[in-house]
C-alpha angles and dihedrals in degrees: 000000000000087000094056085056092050097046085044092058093041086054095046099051097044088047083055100048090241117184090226136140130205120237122199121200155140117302113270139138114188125096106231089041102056099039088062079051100049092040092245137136104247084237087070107059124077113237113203122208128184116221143183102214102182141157129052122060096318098073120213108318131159111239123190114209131192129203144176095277080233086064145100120218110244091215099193092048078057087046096060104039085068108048085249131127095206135038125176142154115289110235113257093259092053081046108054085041102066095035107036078224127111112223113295094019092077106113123200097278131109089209095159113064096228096070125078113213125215126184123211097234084230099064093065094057076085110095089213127014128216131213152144107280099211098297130068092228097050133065146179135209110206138183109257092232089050093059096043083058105049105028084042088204128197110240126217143132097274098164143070115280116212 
């Protein structure tokens, strides 16, 4: 499963002519952790969360939010974003469901229909961002725009301000 994500974003971003790069490496999916490993700022690295935003007039819906990976989730900017009164994590299971990806493998990429997808702005000040690319072992460094252009995030405030 998680080779299929891998091969699926490959071929999306080289279909897209995608300036990206592959990264092997051990086995690791916390933030902090694997961007030490990868030789990247944790602000760089987008960090993708799987939610269950529901209630109001949005309905249930699966959101996939990214996030710098030195970040915390602001749950109730999600919230309202998406016309909810209530946003939390989706279970694992939910999780690995919608995206084929155990936790911390999950890279920036709503490749299943059924997720929306929203950005923290601050994110994109990063020239290149850095993530799991569906397996914990693999990862991928990608120009910013080219991921704006192929992802097509939604972009809002989704963590804490000072």
């Amino acid at each position: 499963m998680a080779g299929e994500v891998f091969d699926q974003l490959v071929t999306l971003l080289t279909d897209a002519k995608a300036k990206f790069r592959v990264i092997e490496h051990e086995a690791e999916g916390k933030s902090e952790a694997i961007s030490a490993i990868r030789g990247n700022r944790p602000e760089q690295a987008a960090k993708a969360m799987v939610l269950d935003v529901r209630g109001g007039g949005g309905g249930k819906r699966p959101v996939l939010a990214i996030l710098p990976g030195s970040s915390k989730l602001d749950f109730a900017a999600v919230a309202a974003l998406f016309d909810a009164k209530k946003c939390g994590f989706a279970s694992p299971e939910t999780a690995q469901e919608l995206t084929g990806c155990v936790m911390g493998a999950v890279p920036p990429f709503a490749l299943n229909p059924a997720l929306s997808i929203v950005v923290e702005e601050a994110l994109l000040a990063n020239e290149s961002l850095f993530f799991n690319a569906g397996r914990l072992d693999r990862s991928m460094e990608l120009d910013t725009k080219d991921w704006i252009a192929v992802a097509k995030p939604r972009v809002a405030r989704i963590t804490p301000r000072a």
